[in-house]
N, CA, C and O atoms as a GROMACS GRO file, in nm:
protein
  528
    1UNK      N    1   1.584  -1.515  -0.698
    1UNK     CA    2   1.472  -1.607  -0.689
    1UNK      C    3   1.394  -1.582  -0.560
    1UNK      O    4   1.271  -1.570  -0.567
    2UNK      N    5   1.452  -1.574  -0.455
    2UNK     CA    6   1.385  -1.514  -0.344
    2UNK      C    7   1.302  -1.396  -0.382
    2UNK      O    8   1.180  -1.412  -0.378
    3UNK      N    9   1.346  -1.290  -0.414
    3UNK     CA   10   1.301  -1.176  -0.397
    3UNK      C   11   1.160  -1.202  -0.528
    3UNK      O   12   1.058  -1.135  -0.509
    4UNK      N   13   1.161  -1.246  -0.586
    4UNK     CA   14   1.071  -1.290  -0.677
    4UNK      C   15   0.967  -1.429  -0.602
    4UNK      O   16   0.865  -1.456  -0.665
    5UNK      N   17   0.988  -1.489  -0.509
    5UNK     CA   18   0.909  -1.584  -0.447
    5UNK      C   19   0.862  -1.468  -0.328
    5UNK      O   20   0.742  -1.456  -0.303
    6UNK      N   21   0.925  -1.416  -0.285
    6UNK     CA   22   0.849  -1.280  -0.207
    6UNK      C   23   0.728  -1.216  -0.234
    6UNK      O   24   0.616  -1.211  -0.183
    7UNK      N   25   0.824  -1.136  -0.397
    7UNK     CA   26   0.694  -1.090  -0.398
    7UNK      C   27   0.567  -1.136  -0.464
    7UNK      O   28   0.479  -1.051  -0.472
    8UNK      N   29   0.542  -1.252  -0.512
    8UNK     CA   30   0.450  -1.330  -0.584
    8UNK      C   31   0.406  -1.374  -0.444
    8UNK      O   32   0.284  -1.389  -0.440
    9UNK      N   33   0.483  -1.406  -0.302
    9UNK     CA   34   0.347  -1.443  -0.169
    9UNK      C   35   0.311  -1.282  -0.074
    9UNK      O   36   0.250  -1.272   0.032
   10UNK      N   37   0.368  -1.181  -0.151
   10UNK     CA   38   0.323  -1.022  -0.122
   10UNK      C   39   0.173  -1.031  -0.186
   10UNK      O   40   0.073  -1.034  -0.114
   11UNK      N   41   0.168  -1.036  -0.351
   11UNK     CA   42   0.061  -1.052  -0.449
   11UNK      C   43  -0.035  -1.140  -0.436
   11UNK      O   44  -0.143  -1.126  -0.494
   12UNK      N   45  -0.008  -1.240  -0.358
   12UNK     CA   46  -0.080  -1.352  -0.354
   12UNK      C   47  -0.166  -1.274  -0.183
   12UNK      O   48  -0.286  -1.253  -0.192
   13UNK      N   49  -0.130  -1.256  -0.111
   13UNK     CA   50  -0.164  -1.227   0.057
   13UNK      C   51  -0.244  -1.072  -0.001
   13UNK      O   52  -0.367  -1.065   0.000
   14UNK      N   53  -0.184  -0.988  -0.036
   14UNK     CA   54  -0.298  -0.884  -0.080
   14UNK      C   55  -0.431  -0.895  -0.193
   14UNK      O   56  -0.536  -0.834  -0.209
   15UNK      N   57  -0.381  -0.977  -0.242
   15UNK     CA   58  -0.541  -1.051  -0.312
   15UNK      C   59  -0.612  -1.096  -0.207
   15UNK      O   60  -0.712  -1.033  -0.173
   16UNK      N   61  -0.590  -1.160  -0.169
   16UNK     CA   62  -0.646  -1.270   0.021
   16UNK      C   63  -0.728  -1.147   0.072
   16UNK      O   64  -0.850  -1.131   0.078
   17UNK      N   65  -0.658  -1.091   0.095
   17UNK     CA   66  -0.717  -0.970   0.162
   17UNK      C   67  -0.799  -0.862   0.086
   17UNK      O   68  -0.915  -0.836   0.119
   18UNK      N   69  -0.750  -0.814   0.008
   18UNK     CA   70  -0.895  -0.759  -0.100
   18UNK      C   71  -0.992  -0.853  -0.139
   18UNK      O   72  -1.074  -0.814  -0.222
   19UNK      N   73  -1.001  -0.973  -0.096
   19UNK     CA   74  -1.102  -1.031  -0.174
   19UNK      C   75  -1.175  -1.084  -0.038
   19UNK      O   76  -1.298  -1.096  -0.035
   20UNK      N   77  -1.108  -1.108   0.055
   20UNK     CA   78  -1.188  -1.097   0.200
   20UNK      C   79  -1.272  -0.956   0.239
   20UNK      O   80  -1.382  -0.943   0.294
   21UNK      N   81  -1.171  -0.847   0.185
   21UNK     CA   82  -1.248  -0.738   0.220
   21UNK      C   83  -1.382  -0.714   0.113
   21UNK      O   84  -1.471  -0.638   0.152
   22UNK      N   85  -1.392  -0.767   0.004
   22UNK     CA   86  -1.519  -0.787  -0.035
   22UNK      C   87  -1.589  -0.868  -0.058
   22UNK      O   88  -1.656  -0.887  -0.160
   23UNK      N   89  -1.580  -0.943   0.066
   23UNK     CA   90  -1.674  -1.050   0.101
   23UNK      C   91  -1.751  -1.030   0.210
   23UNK      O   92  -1.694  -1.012   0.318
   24UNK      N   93  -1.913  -1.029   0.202
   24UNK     CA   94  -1.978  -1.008   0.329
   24UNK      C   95  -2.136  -1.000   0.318
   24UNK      O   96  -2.187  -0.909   0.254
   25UNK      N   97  -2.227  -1.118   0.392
   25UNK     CA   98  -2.335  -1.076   0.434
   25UNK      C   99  -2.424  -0.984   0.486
   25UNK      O  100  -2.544  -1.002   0.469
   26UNK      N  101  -2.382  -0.886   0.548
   26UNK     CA  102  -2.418  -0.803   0.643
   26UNK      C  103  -2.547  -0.696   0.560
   26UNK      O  104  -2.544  -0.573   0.550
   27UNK      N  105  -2.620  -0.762   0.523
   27UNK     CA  106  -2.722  -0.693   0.401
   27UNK      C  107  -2.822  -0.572   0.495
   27UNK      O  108  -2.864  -0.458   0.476
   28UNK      N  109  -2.828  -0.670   0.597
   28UNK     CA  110  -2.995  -0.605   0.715
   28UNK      C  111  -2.840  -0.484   0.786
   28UNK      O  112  -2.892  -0.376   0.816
   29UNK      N  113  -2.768  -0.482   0.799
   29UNK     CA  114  -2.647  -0.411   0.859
   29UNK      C  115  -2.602  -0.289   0.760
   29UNK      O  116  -2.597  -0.175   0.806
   30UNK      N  117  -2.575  -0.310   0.644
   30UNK     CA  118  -2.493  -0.214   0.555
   30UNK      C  119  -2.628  -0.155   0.528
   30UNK      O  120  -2.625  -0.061   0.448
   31UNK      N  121  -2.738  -0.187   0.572
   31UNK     CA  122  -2.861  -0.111   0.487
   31UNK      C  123  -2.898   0.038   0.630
   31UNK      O  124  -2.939   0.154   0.629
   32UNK      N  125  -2.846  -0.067   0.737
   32UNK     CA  126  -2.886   0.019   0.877
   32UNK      C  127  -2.820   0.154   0.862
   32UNK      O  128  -2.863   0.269   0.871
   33UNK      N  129  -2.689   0.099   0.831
   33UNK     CA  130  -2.583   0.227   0.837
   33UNK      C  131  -2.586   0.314   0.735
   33UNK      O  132  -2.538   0.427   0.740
   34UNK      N  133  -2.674   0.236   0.583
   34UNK     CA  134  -2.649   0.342   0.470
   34UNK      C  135  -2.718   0.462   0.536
   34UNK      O  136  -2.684   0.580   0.535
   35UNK      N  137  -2.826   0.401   0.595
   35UNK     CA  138  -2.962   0.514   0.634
   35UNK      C  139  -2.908   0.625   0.721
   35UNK      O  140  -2.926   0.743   0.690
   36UNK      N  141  -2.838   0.587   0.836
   36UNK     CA  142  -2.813   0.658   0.903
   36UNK      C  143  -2.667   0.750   0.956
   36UNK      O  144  -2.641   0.797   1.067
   37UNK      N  145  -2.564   0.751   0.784
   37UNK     CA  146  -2.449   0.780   0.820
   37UNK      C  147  -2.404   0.774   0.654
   37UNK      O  148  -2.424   0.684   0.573
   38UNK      N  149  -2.323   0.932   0.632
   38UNK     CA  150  -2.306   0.873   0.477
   38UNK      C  151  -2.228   0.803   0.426
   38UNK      O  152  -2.148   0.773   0.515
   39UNK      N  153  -2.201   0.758   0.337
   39UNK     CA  154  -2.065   0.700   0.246
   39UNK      C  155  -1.933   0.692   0.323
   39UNK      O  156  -1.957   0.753   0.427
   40UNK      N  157  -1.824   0.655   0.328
   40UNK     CA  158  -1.707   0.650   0.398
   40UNK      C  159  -1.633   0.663   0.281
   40UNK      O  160  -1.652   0.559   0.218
   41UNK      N  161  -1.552   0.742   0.214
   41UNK     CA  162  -1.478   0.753   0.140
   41UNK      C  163  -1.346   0.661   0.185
   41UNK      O  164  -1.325   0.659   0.306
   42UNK      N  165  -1.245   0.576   0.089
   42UNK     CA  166  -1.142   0.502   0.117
   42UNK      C  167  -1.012   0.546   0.117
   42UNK      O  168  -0.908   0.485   0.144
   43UNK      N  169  -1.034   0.682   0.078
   43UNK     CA  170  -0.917   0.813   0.111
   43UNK      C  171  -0.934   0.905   0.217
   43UNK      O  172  -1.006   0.998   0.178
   44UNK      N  173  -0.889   0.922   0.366
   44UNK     CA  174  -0.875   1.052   0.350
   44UNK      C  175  -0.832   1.144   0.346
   44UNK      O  176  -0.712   1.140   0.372
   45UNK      N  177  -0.892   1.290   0.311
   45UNK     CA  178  -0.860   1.406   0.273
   45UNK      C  179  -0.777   1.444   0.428
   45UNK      O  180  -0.817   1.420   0.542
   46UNK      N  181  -0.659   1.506   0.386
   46UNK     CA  182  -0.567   1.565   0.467
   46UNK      C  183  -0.558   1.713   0.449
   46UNK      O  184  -0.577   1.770   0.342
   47UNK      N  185  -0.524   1.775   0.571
   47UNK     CA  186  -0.522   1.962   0.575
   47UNK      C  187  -0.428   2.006   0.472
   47UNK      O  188  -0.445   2.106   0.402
   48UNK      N  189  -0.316   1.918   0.465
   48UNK     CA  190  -0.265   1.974   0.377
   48UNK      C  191  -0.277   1.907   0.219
   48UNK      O  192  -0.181   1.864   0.155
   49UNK      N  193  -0.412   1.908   0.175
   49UNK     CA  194  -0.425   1.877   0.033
   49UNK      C  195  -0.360   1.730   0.013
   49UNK      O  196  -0.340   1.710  -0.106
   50UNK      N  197  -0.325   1.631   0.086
   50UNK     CA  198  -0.260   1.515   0.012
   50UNK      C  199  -0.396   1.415   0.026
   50UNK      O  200  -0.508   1.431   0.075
   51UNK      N  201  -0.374   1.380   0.005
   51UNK     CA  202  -0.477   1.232   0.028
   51UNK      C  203  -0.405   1.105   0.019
   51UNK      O  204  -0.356   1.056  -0.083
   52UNK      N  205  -0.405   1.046   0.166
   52UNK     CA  206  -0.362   0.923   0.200
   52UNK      C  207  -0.436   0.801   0.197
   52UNK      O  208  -0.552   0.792   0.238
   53UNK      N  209  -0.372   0.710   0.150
   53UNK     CA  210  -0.472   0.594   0.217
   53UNK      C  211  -0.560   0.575   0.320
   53UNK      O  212  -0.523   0.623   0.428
   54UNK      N  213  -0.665   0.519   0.318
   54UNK     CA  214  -0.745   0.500   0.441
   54UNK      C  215  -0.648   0.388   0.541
   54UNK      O  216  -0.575   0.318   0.470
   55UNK      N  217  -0.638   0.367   0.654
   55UNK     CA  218  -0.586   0.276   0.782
   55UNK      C  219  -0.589   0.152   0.737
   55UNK      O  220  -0.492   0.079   0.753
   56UNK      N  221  -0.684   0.116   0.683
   56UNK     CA  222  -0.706  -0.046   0.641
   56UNK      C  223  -0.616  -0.076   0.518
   56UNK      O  224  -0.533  -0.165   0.503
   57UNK      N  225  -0.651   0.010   0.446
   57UNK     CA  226  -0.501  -0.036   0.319
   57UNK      C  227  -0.346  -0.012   0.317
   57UNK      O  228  -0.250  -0.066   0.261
   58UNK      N  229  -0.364   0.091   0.403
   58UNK     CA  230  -0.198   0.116   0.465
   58UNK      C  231  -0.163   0.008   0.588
   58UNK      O  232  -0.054  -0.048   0.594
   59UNK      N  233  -0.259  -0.012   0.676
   59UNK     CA  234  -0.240  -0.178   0.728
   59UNK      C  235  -0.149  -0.311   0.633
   59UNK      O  236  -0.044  -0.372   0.653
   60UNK      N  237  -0.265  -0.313   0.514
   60UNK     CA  238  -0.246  -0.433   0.420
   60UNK      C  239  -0.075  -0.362   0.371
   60UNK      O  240   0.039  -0.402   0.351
   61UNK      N  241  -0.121  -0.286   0.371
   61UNK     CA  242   0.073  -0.225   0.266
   61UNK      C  243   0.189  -0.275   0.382
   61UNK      O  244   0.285  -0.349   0.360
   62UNK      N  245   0.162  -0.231   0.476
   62UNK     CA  246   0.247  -0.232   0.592
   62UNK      C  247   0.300  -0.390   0.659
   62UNK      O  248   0.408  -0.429   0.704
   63UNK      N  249   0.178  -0.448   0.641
   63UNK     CA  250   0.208  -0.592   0.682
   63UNK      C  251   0.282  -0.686   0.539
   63UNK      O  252   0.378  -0.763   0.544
   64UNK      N  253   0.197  -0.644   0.412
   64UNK     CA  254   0.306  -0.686   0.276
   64UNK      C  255   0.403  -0.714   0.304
   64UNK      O  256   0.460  -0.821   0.328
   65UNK      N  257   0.455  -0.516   0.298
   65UNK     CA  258   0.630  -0.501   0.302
   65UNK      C  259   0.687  -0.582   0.414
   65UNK      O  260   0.796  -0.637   0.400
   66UNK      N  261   0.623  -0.591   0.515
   66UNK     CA  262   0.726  -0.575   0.593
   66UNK      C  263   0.750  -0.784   0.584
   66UNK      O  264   0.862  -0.830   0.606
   67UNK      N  265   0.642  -0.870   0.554
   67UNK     CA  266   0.684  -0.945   0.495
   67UNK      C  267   0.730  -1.020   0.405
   67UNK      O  268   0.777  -1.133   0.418
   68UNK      N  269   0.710  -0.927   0.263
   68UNK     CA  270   0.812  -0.941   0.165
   68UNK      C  271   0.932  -0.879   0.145
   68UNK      O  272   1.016  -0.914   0.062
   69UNK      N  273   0.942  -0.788   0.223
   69UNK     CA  274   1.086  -0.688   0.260
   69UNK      C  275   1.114  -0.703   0.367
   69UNK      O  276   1.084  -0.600   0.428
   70UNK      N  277   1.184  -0.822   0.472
   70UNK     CA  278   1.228  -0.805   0.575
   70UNK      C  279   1.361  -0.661   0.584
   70UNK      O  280   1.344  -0.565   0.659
   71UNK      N  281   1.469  -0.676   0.504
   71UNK     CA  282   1.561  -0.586   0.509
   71UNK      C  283   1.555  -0.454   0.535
   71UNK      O  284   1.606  -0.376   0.615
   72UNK      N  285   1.441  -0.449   0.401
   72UNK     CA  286   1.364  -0.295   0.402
   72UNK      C  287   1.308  -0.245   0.533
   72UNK      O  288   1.323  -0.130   0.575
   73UNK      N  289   1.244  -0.340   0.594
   73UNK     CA  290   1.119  -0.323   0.685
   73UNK      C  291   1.242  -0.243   0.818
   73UNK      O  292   1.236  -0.130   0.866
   74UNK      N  293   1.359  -0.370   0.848
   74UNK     CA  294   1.392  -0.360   0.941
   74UNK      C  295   1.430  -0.212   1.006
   74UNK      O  296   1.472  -0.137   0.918
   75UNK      N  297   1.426  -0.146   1.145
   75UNK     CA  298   1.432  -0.033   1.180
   75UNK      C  299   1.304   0.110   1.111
   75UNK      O  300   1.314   0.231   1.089
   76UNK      N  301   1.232   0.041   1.102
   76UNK     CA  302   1.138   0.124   1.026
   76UNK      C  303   0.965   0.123   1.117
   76UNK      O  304   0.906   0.017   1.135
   77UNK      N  305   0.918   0.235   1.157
   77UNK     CA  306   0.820   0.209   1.206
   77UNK      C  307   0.720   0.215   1.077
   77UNK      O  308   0.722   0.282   0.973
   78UNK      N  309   0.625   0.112   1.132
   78UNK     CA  310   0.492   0.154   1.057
   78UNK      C  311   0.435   0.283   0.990
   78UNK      O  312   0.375   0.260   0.885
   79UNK      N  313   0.441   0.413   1.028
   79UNK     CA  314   0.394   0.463   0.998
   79UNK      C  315   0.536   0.550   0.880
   79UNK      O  316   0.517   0.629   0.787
   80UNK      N  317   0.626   0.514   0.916
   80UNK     CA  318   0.717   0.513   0.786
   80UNK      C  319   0.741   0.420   0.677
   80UNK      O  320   0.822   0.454   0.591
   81UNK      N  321   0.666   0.271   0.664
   81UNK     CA  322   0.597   0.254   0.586
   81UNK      C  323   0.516   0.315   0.559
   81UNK      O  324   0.554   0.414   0.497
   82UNK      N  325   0.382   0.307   0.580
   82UNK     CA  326   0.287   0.394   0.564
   82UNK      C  327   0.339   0.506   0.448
   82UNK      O  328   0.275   0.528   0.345
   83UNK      N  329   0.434   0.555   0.474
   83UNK     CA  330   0.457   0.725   0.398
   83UNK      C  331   0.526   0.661   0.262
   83UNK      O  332   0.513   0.729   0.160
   84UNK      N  333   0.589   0.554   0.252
   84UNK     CA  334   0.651   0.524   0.120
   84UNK      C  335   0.492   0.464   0.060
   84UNK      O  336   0.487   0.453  -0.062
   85UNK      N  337   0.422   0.443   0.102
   85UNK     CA  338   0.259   0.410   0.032
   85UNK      C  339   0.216   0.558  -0.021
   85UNK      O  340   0.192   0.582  -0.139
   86UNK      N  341   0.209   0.661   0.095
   86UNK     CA  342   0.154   0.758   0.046
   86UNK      C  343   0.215   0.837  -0.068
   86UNK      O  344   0.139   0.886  -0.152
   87UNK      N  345   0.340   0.852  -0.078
   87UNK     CA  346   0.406   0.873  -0.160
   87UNK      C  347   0.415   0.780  -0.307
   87UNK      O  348   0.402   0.833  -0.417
   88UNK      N  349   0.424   0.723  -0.299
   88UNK     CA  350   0.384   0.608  -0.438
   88UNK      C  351   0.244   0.662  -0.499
   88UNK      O  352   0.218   0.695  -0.615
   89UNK      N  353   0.146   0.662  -0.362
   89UNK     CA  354   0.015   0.682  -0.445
   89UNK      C  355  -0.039   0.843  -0.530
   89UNK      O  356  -0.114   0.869  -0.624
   90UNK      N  357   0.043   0.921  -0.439
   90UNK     CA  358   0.071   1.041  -0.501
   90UNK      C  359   0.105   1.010  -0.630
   90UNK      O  360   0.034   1.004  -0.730
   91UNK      N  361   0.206   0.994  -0.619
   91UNK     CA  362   0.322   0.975  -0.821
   91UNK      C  363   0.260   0.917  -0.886
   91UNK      O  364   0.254   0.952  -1.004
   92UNK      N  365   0.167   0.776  -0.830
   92UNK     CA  366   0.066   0.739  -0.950
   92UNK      C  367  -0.045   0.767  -0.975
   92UNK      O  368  -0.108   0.717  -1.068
   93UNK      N  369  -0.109   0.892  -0.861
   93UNK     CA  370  -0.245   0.965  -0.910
   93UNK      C  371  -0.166   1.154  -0.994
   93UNK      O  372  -0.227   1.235  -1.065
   94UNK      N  373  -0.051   1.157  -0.954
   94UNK     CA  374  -0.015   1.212  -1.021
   94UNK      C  375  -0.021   1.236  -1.146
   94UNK      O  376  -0.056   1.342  -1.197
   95UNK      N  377   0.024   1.106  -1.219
   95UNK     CA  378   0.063   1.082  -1.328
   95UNK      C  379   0.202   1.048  -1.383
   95UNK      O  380   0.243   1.052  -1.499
   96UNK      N  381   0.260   1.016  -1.274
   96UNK     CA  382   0.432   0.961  -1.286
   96UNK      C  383   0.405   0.858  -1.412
   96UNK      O  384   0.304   0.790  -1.431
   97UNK      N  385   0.538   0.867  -1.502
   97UNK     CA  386   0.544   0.734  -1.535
   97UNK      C  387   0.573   0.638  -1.410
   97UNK      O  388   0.595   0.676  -1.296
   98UNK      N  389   0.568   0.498  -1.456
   98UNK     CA  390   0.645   0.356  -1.419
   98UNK      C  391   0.743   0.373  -1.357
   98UNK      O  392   0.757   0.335  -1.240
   99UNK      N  393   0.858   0.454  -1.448
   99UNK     CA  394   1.009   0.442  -1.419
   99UNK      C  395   1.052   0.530  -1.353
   99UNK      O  396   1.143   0.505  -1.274
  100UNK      N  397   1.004   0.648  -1.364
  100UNK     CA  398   0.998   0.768  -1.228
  100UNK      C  399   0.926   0.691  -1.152
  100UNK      O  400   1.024   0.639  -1.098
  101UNK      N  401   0.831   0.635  -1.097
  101UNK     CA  402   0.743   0.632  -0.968
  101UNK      C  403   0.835   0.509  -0.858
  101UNK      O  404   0.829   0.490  -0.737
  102UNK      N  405   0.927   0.437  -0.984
  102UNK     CA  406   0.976   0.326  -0.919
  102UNK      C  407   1.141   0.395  -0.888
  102UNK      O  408   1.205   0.367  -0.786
  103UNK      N  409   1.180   0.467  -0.973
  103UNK     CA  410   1.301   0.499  -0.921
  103UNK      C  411   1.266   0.584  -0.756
  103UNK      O  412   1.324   0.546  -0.654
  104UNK      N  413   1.180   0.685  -0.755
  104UNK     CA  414   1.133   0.749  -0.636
  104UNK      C  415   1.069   0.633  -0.504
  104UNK      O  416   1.057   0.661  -0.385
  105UNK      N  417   1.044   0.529  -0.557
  105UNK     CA  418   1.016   0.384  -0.449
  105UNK      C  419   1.165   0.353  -0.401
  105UNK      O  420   1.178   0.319  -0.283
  106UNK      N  421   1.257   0.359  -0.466
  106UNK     CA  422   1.401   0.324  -0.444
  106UNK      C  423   1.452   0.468  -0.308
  106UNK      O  424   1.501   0.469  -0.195
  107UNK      N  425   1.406   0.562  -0.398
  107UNK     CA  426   1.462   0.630  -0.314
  107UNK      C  427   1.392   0.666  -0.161
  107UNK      O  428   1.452   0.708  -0.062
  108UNK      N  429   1.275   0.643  -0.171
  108UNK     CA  430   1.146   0.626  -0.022
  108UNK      C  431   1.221   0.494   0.063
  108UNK      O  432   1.196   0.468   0.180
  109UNK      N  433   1.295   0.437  -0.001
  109UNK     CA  434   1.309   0.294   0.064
  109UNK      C  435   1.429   0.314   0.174
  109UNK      O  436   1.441   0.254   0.281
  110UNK      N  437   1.513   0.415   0.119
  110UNK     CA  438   1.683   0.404   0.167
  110UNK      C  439   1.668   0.406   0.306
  110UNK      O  440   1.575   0.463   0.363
  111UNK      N  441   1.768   0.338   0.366
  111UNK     CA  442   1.789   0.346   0.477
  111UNK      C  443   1.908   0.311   0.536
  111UNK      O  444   1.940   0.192   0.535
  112UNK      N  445   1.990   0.404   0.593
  112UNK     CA  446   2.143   0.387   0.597
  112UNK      C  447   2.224   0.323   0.458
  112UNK      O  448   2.236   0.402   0.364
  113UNK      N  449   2.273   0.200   0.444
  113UNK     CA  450   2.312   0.111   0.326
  113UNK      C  451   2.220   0.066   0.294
  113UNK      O  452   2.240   0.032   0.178
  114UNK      N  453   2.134   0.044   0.318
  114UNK     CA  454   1.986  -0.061   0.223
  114UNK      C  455   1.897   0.014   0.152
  114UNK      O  456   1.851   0.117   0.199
  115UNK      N  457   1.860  -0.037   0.018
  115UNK     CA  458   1.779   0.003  -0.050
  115UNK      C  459   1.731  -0.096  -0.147
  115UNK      O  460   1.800  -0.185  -0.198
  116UNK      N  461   1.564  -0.065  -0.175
  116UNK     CA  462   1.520  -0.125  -0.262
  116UNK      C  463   1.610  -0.159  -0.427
  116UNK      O  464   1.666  -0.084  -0.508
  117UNK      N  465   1.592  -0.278  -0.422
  117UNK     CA  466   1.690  -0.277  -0.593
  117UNK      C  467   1.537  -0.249  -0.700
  117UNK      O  468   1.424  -0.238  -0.652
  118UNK      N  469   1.555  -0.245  -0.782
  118UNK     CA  470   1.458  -0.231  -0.937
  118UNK      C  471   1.393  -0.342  -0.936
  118UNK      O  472   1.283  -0.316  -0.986
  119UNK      N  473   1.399  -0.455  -0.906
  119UNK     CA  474   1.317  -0.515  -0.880
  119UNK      C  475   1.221  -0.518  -0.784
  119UNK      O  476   1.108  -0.548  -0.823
  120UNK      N  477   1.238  -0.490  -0.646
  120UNK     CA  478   1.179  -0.503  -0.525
  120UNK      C  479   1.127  -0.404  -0.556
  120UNK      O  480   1.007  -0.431  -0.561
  121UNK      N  481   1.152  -0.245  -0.595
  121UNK     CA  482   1.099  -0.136  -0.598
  121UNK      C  483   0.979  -0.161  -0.702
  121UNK      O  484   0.862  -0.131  -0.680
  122UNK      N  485   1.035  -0.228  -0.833
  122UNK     CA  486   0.858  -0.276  -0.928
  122UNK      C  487   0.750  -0.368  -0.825
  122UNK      O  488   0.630  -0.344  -0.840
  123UNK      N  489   0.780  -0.447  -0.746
  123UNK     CA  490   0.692  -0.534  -0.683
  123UNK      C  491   0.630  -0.424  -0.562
  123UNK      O  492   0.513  -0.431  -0.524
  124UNK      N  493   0.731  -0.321  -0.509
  124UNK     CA  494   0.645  -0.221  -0.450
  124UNK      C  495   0.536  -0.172  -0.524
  124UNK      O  496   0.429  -0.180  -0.465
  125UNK      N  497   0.535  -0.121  -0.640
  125UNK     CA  498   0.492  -0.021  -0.715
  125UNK      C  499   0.363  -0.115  -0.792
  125UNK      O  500   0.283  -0.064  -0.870
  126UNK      N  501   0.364  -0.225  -0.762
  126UNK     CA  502   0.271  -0.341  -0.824
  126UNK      C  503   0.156  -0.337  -0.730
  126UNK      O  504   0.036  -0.348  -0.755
  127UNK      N  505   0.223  -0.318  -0.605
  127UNK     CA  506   0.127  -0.371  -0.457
  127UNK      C  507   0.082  -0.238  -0.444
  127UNK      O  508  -0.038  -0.229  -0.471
  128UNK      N  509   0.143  -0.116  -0.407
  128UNK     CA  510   0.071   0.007  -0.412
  128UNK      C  511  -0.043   0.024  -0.549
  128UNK      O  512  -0.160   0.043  -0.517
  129UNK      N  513  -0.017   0.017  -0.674
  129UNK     CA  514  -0.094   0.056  -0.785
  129UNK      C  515  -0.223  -0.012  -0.733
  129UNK      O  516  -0.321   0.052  -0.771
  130UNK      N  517  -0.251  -0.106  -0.668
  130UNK     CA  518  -0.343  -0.210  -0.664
  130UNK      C  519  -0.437  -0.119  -0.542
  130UNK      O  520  -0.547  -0.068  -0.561
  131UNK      N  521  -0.357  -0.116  -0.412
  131UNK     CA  522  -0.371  -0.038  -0.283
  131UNK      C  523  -0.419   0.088  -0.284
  131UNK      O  524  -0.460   0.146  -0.184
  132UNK      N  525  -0.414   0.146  -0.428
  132UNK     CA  526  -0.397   0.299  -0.418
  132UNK      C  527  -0.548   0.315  -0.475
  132UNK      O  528  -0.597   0.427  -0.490
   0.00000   0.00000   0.00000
């Protein structure tokens, strides 16, 4: 029941936040910058061919987990979150199924004895699909 009240206030806090992030006046502003700077793509392209999340959504991923996964989170820097995002988003621009992308969330997760169970790993794979 926990882990299911988790991740439904994971789902609930990354909506908050995608829906803040497209919220905004700034009309006389976004018009300044279209003019003078191009597009910002929300990926970027890496030397070695991967494509990661942009900072701002690996932010939102990072702050999720680490409060719907305390266990997970614990001993883990940010930017090793971060890599169980990038990795997810791979397998699902890949073309992973579901059940591969989530068993491989299980295995991105391990850490010493702890690991994502099949559940926590679908509520990963819910919040990335969205993120990605």
């Amino acid at each position: 029941m926990t882990r299911t009240s988790a991740a439904l206030a994971v789902s609930t806090t990354l909506f908050a936040l995608l829906v803040a992030g497209c919220n905004g006046d700034d009309t006389a502003t976004g018009e300044a910058a279209a003019t003078s700077a191009p597009a910002a793509s929300s990926v970027d392209d890496q030397p070695g061919g991967v494509e990661v999340p942009d900072n701002i959504k690996a932010g939102t991923f990072v702050v999720s987990y680490r409060s719907a996964f305390p266990k997970l989170a614990e001993g883990r820097t940010d930017a090793e979150i971060a890599d169980i995002l990038t990795g997810t988003c791979a397998d699902i621009d890949g073309g992973k199924s579901e059940d591969d992308t989530v068993n491989a969330i299980v295995d991105r997760t391990k850490s010493g004895d702890v690991a994502a169970s099949k559940e926590e790993a679908l509520a990963i794979f819910n919040i990335a699909k969205y993120i990605c």
